[in-house]
C-alpha positions as CSV (number, residue, x, y, z in Angstrom):
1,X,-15.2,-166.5,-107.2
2,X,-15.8,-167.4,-103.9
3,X,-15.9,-164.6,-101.5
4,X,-16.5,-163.9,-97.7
5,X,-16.6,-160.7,-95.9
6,X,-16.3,-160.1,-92.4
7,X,-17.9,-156.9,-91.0
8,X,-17.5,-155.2,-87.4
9,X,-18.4,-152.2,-85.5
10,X,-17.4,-149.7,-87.6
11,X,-19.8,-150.1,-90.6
12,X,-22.8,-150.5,-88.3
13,X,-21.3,-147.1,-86.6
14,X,-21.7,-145.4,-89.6
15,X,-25.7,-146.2,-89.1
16,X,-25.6,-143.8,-86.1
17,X,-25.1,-147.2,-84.0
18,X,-22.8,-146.3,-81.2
19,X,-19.5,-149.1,-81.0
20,X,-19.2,-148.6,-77.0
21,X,-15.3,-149.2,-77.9
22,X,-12.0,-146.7,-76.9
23,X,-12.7,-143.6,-75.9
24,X,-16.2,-142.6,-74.2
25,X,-17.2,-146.0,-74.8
26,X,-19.5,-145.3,-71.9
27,X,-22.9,-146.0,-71.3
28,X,-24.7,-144.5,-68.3
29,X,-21.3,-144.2,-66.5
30,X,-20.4,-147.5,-67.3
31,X,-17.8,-149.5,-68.9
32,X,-20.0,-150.8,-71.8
33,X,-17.1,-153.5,-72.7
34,X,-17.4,-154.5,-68.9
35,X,-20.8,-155.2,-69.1
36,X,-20.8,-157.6,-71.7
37,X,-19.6,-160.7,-69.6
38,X,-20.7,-163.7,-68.1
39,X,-19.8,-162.2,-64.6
40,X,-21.7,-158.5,-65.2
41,X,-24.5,-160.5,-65.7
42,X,-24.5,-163.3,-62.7
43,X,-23.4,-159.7,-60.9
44,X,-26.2,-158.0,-61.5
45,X,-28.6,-159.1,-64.6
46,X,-31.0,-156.3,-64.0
47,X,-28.0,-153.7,-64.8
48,X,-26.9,-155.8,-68.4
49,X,-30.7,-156.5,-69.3
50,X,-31.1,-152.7,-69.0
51,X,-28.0,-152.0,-71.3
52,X,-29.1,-154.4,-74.3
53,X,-32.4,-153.2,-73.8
54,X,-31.2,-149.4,-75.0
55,X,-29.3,-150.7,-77.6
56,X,-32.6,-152.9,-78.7
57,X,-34.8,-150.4,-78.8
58,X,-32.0,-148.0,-80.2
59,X,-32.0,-150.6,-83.1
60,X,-35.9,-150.6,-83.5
61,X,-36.8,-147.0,-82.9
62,X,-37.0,-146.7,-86.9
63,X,-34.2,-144.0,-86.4
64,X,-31.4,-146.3,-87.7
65,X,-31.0,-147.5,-91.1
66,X,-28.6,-149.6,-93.4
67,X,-26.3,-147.5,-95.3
68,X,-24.7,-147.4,-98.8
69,X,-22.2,-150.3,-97.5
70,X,-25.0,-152.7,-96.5
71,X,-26.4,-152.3,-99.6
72,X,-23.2,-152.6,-101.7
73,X,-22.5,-156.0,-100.2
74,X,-26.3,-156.9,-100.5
75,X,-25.8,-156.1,-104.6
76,X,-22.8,-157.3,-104.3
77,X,-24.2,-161.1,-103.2
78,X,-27.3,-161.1,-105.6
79,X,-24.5,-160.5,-108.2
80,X,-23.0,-163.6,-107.1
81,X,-23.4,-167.0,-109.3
82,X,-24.9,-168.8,-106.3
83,X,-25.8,-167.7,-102.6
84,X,-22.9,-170.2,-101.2
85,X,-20.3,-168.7,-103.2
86,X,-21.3,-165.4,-100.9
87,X,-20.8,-165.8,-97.1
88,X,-21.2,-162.5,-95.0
89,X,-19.7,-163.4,-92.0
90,X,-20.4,-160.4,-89.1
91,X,-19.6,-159.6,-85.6
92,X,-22.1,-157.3,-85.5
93,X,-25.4,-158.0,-83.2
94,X,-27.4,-155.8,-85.1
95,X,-29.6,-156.7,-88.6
96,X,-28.5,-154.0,-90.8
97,X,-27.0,-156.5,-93.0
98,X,-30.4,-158.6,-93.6
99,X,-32.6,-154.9,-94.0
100,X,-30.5,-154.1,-96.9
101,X,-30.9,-157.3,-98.6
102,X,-28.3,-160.1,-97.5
103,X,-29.3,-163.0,-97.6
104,X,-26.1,-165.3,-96.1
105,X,-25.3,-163.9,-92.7
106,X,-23.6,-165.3,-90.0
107,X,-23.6,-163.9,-86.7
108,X,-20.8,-165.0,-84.6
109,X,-21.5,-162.6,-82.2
110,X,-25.1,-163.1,-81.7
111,X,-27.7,-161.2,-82.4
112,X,-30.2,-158.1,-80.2
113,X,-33.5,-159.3,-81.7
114,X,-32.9,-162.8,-79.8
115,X,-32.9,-164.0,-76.9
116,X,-31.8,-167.2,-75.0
117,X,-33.2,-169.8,-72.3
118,X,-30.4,-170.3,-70.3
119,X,-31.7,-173.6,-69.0
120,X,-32.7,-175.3,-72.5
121,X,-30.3,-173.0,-75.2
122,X,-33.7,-172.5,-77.3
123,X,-33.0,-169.1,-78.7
124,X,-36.0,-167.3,-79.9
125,X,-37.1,-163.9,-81.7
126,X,-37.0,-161.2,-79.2
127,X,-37.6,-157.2,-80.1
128,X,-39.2,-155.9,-76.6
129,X,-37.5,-155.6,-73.4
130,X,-35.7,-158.4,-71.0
131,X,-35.6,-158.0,-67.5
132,X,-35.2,-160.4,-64.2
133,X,-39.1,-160.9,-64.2
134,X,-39.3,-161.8,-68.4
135,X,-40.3,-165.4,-67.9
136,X,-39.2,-168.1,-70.2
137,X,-41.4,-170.2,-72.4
138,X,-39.1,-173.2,-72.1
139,X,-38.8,-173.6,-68.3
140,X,-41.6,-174.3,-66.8
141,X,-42.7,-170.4,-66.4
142,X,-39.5,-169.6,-64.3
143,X,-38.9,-166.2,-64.4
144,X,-35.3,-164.3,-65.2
145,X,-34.1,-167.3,-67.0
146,X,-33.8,-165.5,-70.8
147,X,-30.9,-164.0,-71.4
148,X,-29.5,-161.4,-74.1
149,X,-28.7,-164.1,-77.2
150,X,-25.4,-162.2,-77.3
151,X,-21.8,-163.7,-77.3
152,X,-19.8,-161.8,-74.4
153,X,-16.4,-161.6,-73.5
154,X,-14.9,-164.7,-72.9
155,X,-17.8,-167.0,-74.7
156,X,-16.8,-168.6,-77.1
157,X,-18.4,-167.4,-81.2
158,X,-21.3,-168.9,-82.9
159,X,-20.5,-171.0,-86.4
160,X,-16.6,-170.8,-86.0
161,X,-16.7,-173.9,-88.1
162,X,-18.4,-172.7,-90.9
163,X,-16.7,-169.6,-90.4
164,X,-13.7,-171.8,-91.2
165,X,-14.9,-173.4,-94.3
166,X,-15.8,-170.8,-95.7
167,X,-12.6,-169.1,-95.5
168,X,-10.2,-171.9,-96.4
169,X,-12.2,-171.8,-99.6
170,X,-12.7,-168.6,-100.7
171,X,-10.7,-166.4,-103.3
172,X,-10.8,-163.5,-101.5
173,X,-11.5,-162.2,-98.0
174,X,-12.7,-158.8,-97.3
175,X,-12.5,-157.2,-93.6
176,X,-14.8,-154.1,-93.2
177,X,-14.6,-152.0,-90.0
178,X,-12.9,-154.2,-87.2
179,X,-10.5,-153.4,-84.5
180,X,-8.6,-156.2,-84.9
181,X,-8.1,-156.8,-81.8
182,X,-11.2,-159.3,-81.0
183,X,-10.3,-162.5,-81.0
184,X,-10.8,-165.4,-82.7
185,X,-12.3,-162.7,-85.4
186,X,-9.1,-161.1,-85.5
187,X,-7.3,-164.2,-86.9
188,X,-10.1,-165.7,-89.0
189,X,-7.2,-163.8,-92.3
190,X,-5.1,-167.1,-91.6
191,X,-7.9,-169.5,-92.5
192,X,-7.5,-167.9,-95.7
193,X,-5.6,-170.1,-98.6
194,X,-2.5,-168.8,-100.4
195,X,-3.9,-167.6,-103.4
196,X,-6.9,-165.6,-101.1
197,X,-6.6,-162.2,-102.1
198,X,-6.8,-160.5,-98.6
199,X,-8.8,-157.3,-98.4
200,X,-9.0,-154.7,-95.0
201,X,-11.2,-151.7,-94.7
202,X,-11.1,-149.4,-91.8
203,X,-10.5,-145.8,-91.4
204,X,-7.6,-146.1,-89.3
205,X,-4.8,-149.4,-89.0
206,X,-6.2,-152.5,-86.9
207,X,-4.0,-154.0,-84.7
208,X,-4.3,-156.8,-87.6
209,X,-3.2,-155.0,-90.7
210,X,0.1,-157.0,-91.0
211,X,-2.4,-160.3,-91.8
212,X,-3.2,-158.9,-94.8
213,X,-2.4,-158.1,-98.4
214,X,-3.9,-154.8,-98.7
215,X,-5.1,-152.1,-96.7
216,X,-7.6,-149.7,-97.7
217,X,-8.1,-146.5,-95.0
218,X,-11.6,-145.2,-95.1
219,X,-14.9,-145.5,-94.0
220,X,-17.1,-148.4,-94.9
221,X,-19.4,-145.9,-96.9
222,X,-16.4,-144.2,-99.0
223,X,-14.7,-147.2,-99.5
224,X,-16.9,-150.4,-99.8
225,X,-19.5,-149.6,-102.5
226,X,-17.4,-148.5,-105.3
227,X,-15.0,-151.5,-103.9
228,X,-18.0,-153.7,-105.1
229,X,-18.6,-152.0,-108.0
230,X,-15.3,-152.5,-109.5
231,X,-15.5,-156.2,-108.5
232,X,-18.7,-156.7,-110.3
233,X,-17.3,-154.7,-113.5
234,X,-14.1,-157.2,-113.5
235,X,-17.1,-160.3,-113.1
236,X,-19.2,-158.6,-115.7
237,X,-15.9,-158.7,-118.4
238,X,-15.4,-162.5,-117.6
């Protein structure tokens, strides 16, 4: 069986990692959603720098860990009959997903421990702070040239075209924890073939529930290990 899983906000939210979405999806009096452009940033970089740098070191202070559905889908890969019949596609910046054992992740949405030159593209491991004076190694020592390696709002997603292969082929798609409402991730159900059985996970209904087969309302944690678990039993029986 091929399979692919999507994951957003809301497993990583379970992790005690904030979504900055609806409601009080505020961070030091700001719009967090409005800080994640292109424009915040040529606004005033010192400002966005200072945002991912909380949510870095939020990441890395030791105080947030996978939880039991990182590690269901981490089982639920090393289960699989090869690595490329498993593809954990996430939306995600964070690296929950590789800390509990995944080996096939794709951000589309970038990831906090990077960060990228904005006048080469180089993109480089990054776990300490960015800021207007963080000098680049790529550009001749010019400073304020790194940038968060972070798709924002109206950029377009990493690996959409693997993202696409992956899902035209698989046998069944599973969507944990996503609004539904970010796009093209929102969509990515329609890649799926006919026969895909089409899985959603969420505690309350997406804006994109009608794209799929079946919904299943919970968290990620009550819902996606024994979810796994059943699909391995039903592998296990042939």
């Amino acid at each position: 069986m091929n399979i692919v899983v999507l994951t957003g906000a809301g497993i990583s939210a379970e992790s005690g990692l904030p979504t900055f979405r609806g409601p009080g999806g505020l961070w030091n009096g700001h719009s967090a959603t409005a800080l994640a452009t292109p424009e915040a940033f040529h606004r005033d970089p010192g400002l966005v720098h200072d945002f991912y740098n909380f949510r870095r070191r939020m990441l890395n202070s030791g105080a947030i860990a996978p939880n039991p559905a990182h590690t269901a889908l981490a089982e639920l890969e090393k289960a699989s009959d090869t690595r490329s019949s498993f593809t954990l596609l996430t939306q995600n910046v964070d690296n929950l997903h590789e800390r509990a054992g995944s080996q096939n992740v794709v951000h589309i949405h970038g990831e906090l421990n990077k960060a990228r030159c904005m006048d080469s593209g180089t993109v480089i491991d990054w776990t300490v702070d960015l800021s207007t004076e963080t000098v680049s190694p790529f550009n001749a020592g010019r400073p304020g040239r790194l940038r968060p390696h972070i798709v924002w709002f109206g950029e377009v997603p990493l690996h959409l075209n693997l993202a696409e292969r992956a899902i035209s082929g698989c046998d069944l798609f599973l969507a944990i924890g996503t609004s539904g409402v970010v796009w093209p991730a929102a969509g990515m159900v329609q890649w799926a073939p006919a026969h895909c059985r089409t899985v959603l996970v969420n505690l309350e209904p997406p804006a994109n529930q009608q794209l799929f087969s079946e919904f299943l309302p919970g968290t990620a944690v009550e819902i996606v290990p024994d979810f796994c678990q059943r699909l391995l039993a039903v592998a296990e029986k042939g």
